[in-house]
Structure formats: C-alpha cells, structure tokens
C-alpha positions as CSV (number, residue, x, y, z in Angstrom):
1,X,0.0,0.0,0.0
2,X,1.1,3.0,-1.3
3,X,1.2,6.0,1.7
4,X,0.6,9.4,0.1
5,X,3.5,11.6,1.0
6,X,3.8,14.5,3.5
7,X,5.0,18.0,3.1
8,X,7.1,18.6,6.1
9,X,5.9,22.5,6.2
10,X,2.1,21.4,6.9
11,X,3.3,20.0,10.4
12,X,5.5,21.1,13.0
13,X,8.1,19.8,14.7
14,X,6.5,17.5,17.3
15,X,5.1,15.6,14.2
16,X,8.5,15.6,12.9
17,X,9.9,14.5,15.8
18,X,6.9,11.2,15.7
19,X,7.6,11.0,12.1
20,X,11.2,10.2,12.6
21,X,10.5,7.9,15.4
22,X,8.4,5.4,13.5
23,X,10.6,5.2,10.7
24,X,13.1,3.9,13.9
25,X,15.4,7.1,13.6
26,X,17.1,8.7,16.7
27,X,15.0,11.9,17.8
28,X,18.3,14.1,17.8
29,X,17.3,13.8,13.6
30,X,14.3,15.5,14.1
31,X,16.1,18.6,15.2
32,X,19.1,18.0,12.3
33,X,16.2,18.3,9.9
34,X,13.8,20.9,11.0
35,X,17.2,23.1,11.7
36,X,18.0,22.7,8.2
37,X,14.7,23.8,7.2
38,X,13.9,27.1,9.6
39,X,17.2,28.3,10.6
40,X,19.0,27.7,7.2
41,X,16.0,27.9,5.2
42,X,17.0,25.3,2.9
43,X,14.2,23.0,1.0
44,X,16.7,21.0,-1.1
45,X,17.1,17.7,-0.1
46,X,20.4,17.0,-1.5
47,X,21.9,20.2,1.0
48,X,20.5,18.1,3.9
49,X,24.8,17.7,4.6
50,X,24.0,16.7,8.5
51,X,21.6,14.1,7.8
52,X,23.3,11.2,6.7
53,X,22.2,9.7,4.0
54,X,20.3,6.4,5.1
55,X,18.4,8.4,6.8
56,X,17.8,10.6,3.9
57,X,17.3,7.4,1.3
58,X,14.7,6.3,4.0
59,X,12.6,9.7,4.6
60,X,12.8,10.7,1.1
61,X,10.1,7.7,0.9
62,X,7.5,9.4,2.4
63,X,7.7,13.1,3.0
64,X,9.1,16.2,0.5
65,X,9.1,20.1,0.5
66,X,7.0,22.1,-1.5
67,X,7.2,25.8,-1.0
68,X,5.7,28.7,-3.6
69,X,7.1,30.3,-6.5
70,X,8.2,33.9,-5.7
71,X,6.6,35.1,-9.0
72,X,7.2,39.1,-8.8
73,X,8.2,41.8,-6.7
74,X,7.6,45.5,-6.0
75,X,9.6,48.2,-4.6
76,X,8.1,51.1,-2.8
77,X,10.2,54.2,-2.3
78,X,9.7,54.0,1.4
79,X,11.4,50.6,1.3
80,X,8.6,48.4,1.4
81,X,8.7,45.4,-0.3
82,X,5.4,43.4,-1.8
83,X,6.1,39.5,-2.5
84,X,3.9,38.2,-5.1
85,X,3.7,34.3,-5.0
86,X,2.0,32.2,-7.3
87,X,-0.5,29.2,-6.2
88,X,-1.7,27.6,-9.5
89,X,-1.6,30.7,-11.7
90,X,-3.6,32.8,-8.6
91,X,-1.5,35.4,-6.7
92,X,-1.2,36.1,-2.9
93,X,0.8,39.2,-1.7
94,X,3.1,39.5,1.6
95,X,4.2,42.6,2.8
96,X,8.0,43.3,3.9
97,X,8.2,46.4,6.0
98,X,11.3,47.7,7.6
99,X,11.6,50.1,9.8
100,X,14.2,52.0,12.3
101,X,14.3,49.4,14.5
102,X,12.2,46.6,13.5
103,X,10.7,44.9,10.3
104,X,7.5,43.5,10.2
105,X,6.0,40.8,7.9
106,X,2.5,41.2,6.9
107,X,1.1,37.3,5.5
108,X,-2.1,36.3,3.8
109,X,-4.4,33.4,5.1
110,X,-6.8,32.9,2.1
111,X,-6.5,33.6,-1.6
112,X,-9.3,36.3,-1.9
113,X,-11.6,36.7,1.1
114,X,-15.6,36.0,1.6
115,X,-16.4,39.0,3.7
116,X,-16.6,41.4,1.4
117,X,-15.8,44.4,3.2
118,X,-16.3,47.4,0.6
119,X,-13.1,49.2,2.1
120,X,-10.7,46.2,1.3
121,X,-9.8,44.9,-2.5
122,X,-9.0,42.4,-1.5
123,X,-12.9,41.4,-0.3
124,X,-13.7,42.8,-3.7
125,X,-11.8,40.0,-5.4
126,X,-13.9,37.3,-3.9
127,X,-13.1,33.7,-2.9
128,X,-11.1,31.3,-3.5
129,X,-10.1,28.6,-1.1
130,X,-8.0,28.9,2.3
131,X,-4.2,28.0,2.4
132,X,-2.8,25.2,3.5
133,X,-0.1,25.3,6.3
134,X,2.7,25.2,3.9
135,X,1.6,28.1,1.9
136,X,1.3,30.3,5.0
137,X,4.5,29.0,5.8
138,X,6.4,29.4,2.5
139,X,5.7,33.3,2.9
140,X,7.7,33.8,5.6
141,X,10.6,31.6,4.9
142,X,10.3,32.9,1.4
143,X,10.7,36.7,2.5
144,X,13.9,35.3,5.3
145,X,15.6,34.0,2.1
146,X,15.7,36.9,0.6
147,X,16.4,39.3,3.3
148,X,19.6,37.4,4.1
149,X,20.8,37.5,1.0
150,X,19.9,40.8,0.3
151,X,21.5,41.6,3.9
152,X,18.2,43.4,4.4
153,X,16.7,44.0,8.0
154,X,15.6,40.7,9.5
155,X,12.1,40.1,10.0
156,X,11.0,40.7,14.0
157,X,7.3,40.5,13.7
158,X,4.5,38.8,11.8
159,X,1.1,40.3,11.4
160,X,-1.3,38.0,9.7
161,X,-3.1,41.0,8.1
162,X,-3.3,40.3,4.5
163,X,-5.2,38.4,2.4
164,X,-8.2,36.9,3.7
165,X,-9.8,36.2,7.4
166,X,-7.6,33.9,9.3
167,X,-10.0,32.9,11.6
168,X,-12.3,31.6,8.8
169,X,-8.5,29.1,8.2
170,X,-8.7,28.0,11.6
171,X,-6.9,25.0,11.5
172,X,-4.0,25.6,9.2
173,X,-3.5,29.2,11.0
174,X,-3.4,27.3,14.5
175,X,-0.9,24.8,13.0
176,X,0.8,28.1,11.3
177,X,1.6,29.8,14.4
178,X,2.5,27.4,16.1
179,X,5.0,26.4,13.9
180,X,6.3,30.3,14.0
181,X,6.4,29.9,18.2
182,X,8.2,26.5,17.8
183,X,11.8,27.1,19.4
184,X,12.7,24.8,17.1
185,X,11.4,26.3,14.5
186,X,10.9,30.0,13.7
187,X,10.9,30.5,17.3
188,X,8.9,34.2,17.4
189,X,7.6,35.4,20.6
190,X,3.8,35.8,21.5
191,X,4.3,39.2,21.4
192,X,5.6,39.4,17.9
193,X,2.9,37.6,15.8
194,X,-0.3,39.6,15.6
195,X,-3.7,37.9,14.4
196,X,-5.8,40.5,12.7
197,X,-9.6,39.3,12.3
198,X,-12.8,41.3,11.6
199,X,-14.8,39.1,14.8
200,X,-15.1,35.4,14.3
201,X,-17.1,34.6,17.7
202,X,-16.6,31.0,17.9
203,X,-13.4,31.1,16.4
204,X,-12.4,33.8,19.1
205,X,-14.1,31.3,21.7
206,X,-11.7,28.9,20.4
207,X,-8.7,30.8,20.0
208,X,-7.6,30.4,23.0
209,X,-8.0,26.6,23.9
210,X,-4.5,26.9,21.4
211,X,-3.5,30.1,21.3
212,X,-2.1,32.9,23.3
213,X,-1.2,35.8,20.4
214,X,-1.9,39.4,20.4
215,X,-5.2,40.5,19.0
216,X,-6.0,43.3,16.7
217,X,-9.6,43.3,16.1
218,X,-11.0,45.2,12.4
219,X,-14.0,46.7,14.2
220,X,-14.1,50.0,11.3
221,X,-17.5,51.3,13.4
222,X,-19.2,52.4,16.2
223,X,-22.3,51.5,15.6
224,X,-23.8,48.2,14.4
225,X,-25.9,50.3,11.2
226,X,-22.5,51.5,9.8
227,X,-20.6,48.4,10.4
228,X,-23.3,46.4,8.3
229,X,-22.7,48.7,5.4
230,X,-19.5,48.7,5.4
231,X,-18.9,44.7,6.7
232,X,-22.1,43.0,5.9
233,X,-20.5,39.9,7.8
234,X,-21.6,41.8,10.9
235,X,-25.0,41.1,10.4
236,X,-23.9,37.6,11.7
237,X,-22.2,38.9,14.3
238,X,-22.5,42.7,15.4
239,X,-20.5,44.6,17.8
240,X,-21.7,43.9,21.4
241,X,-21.2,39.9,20.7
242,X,-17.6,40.4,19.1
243,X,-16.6,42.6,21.9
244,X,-17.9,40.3,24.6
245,X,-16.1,37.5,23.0
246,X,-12.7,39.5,22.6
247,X,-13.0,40.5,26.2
248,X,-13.3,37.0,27.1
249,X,-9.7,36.4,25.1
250,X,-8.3,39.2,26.1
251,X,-9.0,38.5,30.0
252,X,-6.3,35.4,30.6
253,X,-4.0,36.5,27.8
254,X,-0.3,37.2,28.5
255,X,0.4,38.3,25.1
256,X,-2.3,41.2,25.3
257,X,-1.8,42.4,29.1
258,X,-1.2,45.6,27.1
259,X,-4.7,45.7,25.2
260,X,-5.4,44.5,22.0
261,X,-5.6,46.6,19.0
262,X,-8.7,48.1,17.8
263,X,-8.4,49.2,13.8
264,X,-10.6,52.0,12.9
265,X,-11.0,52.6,8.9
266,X,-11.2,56.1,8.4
267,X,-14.1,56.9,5.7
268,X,-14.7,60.6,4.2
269,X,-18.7,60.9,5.4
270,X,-19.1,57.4,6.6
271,X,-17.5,56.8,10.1
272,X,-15.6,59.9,10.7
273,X,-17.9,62.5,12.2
274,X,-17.2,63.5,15.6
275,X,-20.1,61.9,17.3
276,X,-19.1,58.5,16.2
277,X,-15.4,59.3,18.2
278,X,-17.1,59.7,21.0
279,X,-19.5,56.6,20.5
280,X,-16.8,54.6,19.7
281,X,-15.1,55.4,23.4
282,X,-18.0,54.7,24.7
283,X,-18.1,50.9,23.6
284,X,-14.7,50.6,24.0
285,X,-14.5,51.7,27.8
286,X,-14.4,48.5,29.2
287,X,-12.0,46.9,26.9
288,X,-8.3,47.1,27.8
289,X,-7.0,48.4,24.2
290,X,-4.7,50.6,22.0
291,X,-6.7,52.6,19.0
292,X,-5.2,52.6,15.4
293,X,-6.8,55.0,13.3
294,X,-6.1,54.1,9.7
295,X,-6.3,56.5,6.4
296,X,-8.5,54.8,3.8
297,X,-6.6,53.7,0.6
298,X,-8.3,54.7,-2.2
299,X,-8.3,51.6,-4.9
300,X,-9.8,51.8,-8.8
301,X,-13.4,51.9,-8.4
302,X,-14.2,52.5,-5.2
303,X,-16.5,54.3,-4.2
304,X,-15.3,55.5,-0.7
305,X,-12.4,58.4,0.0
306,X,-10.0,58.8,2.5
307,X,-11.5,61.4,5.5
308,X,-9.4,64.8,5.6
309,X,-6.0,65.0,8.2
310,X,-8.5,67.9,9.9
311,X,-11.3,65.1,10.5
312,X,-9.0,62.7,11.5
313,X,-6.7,64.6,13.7
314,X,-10.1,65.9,15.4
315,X,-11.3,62.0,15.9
316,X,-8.1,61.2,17.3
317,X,-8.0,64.0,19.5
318,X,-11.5,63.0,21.4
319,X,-10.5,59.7,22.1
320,X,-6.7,61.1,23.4
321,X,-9.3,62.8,25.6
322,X,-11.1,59.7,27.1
323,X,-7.9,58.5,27.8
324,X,-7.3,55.7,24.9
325,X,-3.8,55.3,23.2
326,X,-3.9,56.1,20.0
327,X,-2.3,56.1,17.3
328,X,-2.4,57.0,13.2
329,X,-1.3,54.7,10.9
330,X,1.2,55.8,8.5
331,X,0.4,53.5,5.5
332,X,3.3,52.3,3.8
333,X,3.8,50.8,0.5
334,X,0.9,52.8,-1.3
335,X,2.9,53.7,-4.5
336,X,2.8,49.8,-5.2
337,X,-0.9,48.9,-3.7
338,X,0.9,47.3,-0.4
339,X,-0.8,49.4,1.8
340,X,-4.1,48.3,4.0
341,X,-6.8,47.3,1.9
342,X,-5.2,47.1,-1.4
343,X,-4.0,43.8,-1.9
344,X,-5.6,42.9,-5.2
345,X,-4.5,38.9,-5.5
346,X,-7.2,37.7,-8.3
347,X,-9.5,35.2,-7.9
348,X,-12.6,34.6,-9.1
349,X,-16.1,33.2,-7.1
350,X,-17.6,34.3,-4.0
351,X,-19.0,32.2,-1.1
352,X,-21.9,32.4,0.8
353,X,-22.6,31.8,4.7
C-alpha cells in the first residue's frame, strides 16, 4: 500500500519529531532536519549535509518540500517590499516592512476573502479557497531567504493582516503559528505575531483553547448600522457579541496584558464624524485596548475616499481625551498597492454563509 507523501511544512516539529520515530530514527534527527529547514531555510534535499544519507534514502520515501514560487516583486520608495507568489496561476501578496528598529512581515491566510468588506480589495476580489499550512508558511521563509541574501533587516514580527480572514482558516493558522512559536522552528515570541480578524465569535471562543497571540480586532464602526454597510458579515455577528467574546480572550491572555488593537478605517462621510469618536469610546471603555486610526486607501473603483487630516486629527484627538492610546497609521507601501486594503491577488467566485 502505497502511503501518500507528506509535506514537512504542513506539520511542525512534534510531528516531525513522531515521524522520525516510527521510521526507527534517533529523535536528535528530528532537530538536524527541521534546523536545516527554519534556521538555514533550505528545502533542497540533496543540501541536507548533516543528515546522513540512510536516513535521507529512508525519509525521502515518504515526506518532501514544496514551497511557492516567488513570481514578482515590488519596490516602494519607502522601502517596502510586496512578495507576489503564485498558487496555480492565482497570486497572494506578503508585505515586507522595515523600519528604524524593526521589520514587520504582513502574511495572507486565504486567496481572496468571503467577507466582502467594501473598504478592502481584497474582499472585492472574492473567494477562493483557504491556504494550506505550507503556503502560510512558504511566505515567511520565502521573504527570510531573501532578506539574508539581500542583507536586508531581519524580520522581528508577523502580522497576519493580509489576504483573507484567518480565523475563517482555523486549522491551518493554528498549526501556522504554532510552527512560528516552535523554538525549534521559527521561534517568534507571542508578542511578535499579531492575528488580525474582523470578529469570528466562535473562532475567538476557540482561540484560546491553542493560542495565546496578540489580538487586533477590524472593528471600522461604532455602531452596528454602519458596520453592516460597510462589513455585511456583521449582520452575523455585530458589535456587542464580538466585543464580549474579545473581552473573554483578552481577560487570561499574556500576550495582550497591554490591550489588544482596535483598527478603525477612516471613511470621508461614513465613520468619521465626531459623534461616532465619542460613541466609539464609549463601547470601548471597558476593553483594555490601544486605538489605530487608519487612512482609507483609495483603490480603482471605489467608491469611498480617504477622511481629511483635519477630521481625522479631530477623531483622534476626542478619544486622546477619554484616555485611549492612539495612534495614526502611517500606511506604507501605497505607491505599489501594499498598503491596508489594497491587496488585489485575483480570484474569481464568491462564497456564501
């Protein structure tokens, strides 16, 4: 009987570590190979030069690695850097950002997205399917490839922030990250990997039976009538049952004894009005978070425009007053359509809930 093959970047290393057991290697193997793999990242076989190779004749039988083809990148003047990669003639986008100190990774979780939020191309694009593990995966060791040899900054944190809803890829995002905490492995801190989601309530409820990683929750209203417009997911789930559930995450969390984010689109006419500042404190008072305020991107037919640096210095400035941090984002990568919300991968059907 023929055993179908396994990718070694869809499991982490304590499946490694089984895998090498059964097929009656020593466990020290485990660590010679997934070493090779995330601290070298090497996905050649024949480099595997401290495995030796019975062991490589032998495991060769029934596991490989398949990463993505880097297909194209873009350079922004402010030294962003957008990874295109190619899944069967589709396209997902990661996002390389460095900055003084620090350079953050921004990864998709779907190709396309189902929500259909009408700020975000990417939810304009539609649906495809979820990625696997290994596609998630590929980004980042993709982008550390390249930074090495480019002797750019290296990567310090991961925000899963672009295309697509992680929570709606529960299972290969839980696997994902857990692979990325894996001392063995990629061997990030909590505090650097940063799930973004727009308020999955049972996945949120279920977050964090796996999980302790900060939060950053797409909330882009105050109210439940403009979030519908705007997110018509939230008619499944509006505002007071996301925040209830986030609170519940939030209250045993390490990684978020800080707060959690709150992102806060900012719409020209929509959400930006003063009133909805100080509605938006008030919903927030008793959650322990940090307020990003983010300029709308403006993208080819849409119909929405960015609010005014008077309107959103002024929204900013009422919820300084009740006490919030706060902060603006400065959008990088616009010049190449890297920056929140303009992620454009194409696919082609939309799915329904």
């Amino acid at each position: 009987m023929l055993l179908k093959k396994i990718n070694l970047l869809n499991i982490g290393y304590q499946e490694i570590f089984l895998l090498f057991i059964i097929l009656g290697e020593q466990s020290f193997r485990a660590k010679q190979m997934v070493k090779k793999i995330y601290n070298f990242k090497n996905n050649n076989f024949n480099l595997f030069n401290n495995l030796n190779q019975n062991t490589l004749v032998k495991i060769k039988k029934i596991i490989y690695i398949n990463t993505l083809n880097l297909f194209k990148l873009n350079y922004s003047y402010d030294g962003t850097i957008k990874f295109i990669m190619e899944i069967n003639k589709q396209k997902i986008e990661t996002i390389y950002i460095p900055e003084y100190n620090r350079a953050t990774l921004c990864i998709s979780s779907q190709i396309g997205c189902s929500l259909g939020c009408k700020f975000c191309l990417t939810g304009k694009q539609g649906y495809n399917r979820n990625l696997y593990t290994f596609e998630i995966i590929s980004q980042i060791l993709n982008v550390m490839k390249f930074v090495k040899k480019k002797n750019l900054r290296l990567i310090t944190n991961i925000v899963i922030m672009g295309m697509g809803e992680p929570l709606l890829n529960f299972k290969n995002i839980i696997t994902s990250i857990l692979i990325m905490l894996d001392k063995y492995c990629f061997n990030f801190s909590k505090r650097k990997i940063t799930l973004s989601t727009v308020g999955i309530i049972p996945a949120i409820n279920n977050l964090k039976k796996y999980l302790d990683i900060k939060l950053a929750l797409s909330l882009h209203a105050s109210n439940n009538k403009i979030r519908n417009l705007i997110i018509p997911f939230n008619i499944k789930y509006n505002i007071e049952n996301i925040l209830k559930s986030v609170k519940n995450y939030i209250y045993n969390s390490k990684a978020n004894k800080n707060g959690i984010t709150i992102e806060y689109i900012m719409l020209k006419n929509i959400n930006d009005k003063e009133k909805y500042a100080h509605q938006l404190a008030y919903i927030l008072k008793n959650i322990l978070c940090k307020i990003n305020l983010i300029p709308f991107n403006k993208f080819l037919n849409s119909k929405y425009l960015c609010s005014s640096n008077n309107k959103i210095k002024k929204f900013y400035n009422i919820l300084l007053n009740y006490g919030f941090i706060v902060t603006i984002r400065n959008n990088r990568g616009r010049d190449i359509n890297a920056a929140c919300g303009q992620l454009s991968g194409k696919v082609f059907n939309r799915i329904k809930f």
